[in-house]
C-alpha positions in Angstrom: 71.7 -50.1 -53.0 70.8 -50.5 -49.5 66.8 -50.5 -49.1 66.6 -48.2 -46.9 69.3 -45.7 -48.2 66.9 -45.2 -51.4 64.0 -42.8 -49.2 67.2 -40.5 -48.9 66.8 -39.8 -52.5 63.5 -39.1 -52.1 61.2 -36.1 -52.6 58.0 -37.2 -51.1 55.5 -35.8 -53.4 52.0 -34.6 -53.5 50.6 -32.4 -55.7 47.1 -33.4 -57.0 44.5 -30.8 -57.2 42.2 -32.9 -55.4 44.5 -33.2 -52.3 42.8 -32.5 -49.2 45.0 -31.2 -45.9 44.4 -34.6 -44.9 46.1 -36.4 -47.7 49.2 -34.2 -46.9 49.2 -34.6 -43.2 49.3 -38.6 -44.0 51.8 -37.9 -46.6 54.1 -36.6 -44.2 53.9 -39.3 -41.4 54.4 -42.0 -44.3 57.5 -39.7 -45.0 58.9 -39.5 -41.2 57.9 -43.4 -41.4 60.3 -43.6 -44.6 62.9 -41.0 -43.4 62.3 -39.5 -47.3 64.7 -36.3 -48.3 61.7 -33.9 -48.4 57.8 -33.6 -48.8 56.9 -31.8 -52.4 53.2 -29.9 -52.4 51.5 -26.8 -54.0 52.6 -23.8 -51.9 49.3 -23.4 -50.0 50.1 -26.2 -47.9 53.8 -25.5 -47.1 52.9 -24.5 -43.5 51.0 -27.3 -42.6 54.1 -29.7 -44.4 56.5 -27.4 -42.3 54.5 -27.8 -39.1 54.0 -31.6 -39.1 57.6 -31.7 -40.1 59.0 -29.6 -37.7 62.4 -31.6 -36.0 62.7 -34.1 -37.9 65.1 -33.0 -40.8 62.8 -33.8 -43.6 62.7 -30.9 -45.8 60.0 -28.9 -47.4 59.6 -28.4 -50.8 57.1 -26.2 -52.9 56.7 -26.1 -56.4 56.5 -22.6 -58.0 55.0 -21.9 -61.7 53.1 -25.3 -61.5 53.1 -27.0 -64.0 53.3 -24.8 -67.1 56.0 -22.5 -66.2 54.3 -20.0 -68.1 53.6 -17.2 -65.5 55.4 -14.1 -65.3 58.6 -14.1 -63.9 57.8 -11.5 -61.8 54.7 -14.0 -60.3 57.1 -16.8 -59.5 59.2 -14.4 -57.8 56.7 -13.5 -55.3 55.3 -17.1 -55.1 59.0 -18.1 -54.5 59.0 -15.4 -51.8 56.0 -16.3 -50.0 56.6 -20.0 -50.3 60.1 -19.6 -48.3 58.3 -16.9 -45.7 56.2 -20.1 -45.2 58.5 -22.6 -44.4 59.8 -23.7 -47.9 63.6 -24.7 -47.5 63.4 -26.4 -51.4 61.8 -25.2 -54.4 60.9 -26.7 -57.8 60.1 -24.3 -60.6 59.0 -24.7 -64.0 61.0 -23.4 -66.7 59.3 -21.5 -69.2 58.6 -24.1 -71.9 57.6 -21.6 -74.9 60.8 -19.5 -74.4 62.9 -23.1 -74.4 61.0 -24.2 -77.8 61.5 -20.7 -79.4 65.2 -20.6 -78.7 64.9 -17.7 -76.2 67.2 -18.9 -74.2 68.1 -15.6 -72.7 64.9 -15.2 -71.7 64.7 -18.8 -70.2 67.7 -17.5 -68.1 66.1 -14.3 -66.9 63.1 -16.1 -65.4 65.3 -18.8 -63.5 67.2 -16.1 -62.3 64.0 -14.7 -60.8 63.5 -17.4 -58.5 67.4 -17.8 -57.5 67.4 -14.0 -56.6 64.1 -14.5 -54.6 65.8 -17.7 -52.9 69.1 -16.8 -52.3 70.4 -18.0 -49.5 66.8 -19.0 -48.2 66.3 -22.3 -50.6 67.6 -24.5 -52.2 66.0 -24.3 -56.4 65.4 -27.4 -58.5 64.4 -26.2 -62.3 62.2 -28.5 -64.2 62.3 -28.6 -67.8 59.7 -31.0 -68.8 62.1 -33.2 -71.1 59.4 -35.0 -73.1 58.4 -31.6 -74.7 62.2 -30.8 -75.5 64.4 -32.0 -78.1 68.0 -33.6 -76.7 69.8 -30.0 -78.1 66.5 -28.5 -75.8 67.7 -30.5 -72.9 71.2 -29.4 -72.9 70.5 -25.6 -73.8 67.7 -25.7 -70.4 70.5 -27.4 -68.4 72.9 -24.7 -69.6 70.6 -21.9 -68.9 69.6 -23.4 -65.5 73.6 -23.3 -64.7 74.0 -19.9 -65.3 71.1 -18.7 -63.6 72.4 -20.0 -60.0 70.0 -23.2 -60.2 71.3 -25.7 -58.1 69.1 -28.4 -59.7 67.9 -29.7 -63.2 64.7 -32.0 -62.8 63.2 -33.9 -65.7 59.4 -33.6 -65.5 56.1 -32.1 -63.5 54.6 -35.7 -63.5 51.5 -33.3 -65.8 52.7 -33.2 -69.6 53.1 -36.2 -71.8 55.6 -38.0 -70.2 58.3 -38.5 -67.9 61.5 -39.6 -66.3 63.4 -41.3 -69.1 67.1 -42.5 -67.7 68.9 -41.5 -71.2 67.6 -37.8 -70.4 69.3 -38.3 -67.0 72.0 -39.2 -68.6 72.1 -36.5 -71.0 70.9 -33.9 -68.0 74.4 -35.1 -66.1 76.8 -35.1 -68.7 75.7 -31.4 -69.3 75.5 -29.8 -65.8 78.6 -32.3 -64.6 79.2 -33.7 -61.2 78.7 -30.1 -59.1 74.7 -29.7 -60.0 71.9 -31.6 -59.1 69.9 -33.8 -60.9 66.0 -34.9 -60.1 64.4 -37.9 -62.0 60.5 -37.1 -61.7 57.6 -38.5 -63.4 56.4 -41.8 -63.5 58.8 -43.8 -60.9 56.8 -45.7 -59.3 58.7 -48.6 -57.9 62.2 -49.8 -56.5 63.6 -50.8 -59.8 62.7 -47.3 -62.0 64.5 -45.5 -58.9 67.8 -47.2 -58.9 68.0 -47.2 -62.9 67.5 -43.6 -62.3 70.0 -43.2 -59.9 72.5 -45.2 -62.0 72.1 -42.8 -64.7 73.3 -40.1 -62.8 70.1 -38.7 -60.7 70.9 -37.3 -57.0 67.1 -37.3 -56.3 63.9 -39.0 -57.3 60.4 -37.2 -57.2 57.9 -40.1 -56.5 54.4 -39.9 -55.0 53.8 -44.0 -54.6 54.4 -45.9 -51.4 55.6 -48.4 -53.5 58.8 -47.0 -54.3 59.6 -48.2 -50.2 58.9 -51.9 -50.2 60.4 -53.4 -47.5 62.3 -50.5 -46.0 62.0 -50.0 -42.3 62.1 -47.0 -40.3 65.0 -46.6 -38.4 66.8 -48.7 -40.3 
């Protein structure tokens, strides 16, 4: 892969509960610097992402549900709302993990459905799963459920549970959802190398929060 095709992949991510307005406004220049996919923060700082990001076609992503997934579906329907009334042209949302591990999987549906009704041709809606809590027969039941919903995404992981991107759970996450979906490797990636075996696997975006992920890109490139 070309070095400086990889920051395509990217979604530029900060979501720390310590981040300061600061911290994002540098995020975002290190992501015009990189020419990233989007920036990724908690929804009270989509406008400032949208503002500083305003003409250069780098998206802005919120996550919704953060990071449990275990808020009412009628909540991450009106976050979902206010986040895209803000500037949000992406949105990550969390499934609900308890309904997933029970088998619910109607009810898993219902509450991505929420958040595609309350994006619908607005944004763009990545669901994460968090794959380190699910079984494989999990993975491929929240993928399922995902595509019925109207997801246009499946992403592996919050980056705040147990683990991870793994690349056979990408793998697994493509083989389900096919070549039409989206598929976001998140958690952990933290350099060049984790990316690409990533993207290898079958992942059309990467959530990463380290600079390192660009060594030796160049802007403009």
């Amino acid at each position: 892969m070309e070095q400086h095709r990889l920051a395509e992949y990217v979604d530029y991510t900060l979501l720390k509960p310590t981040a300061t307005r600061e911290d994002v406004l540098r995020l975002c220049e290190e992501a015009k610097a990189y020419r990233t996919c989007s920036v990724c923060v908690n929804s009270c700082f989509v406008k400032t992402v949208r503002e500083a990001l305003r003409g250069t076609g780098i998206k802005t992503c919120c996550v919704v549900g953060f990071p449990l997934g275990a808020m009412s579906s009628l909540a991450k329907a009106e976050e979902t709302r206010i986040a895209i009334e803000d500037g949000a042209e992406e949105i990550d949302m969390v499934q609900n993990i308890g309904h997933a591990k029970a088998g619910e999987w109607s009810l898993v549906e219902q509450d991505i459905a929420a958040v595609t009704e309350a994006a619908r041709g607005r944004a763009l809606v990545k669901v994460i799963l968090e794959t380190c809590l699910l079984t494989q027969e999990e993975i491929v039941a929240s993928c399922q459920a995902a595509a019925r919903a109207g997801a246009d995404f499946v992403k592996t992981s919050t980056g705040f549970s147990t683990g991870g991107a793994r690349a056979e759970d990408i793998a697994l996450m493509r083989k389900t959802v096919g070549p039409k979906m989206g598929v976001k490797a998140s958690g952990g990636i933290r350099t060049r190398q984790a990316a690409e075996e990533m993207i290898q696997a079958g992942a059309s975006r990467i959530g990463a929060s380290s600079a390192a992920l660009f060594a030796g890109d160049c802007a403009g490139a």
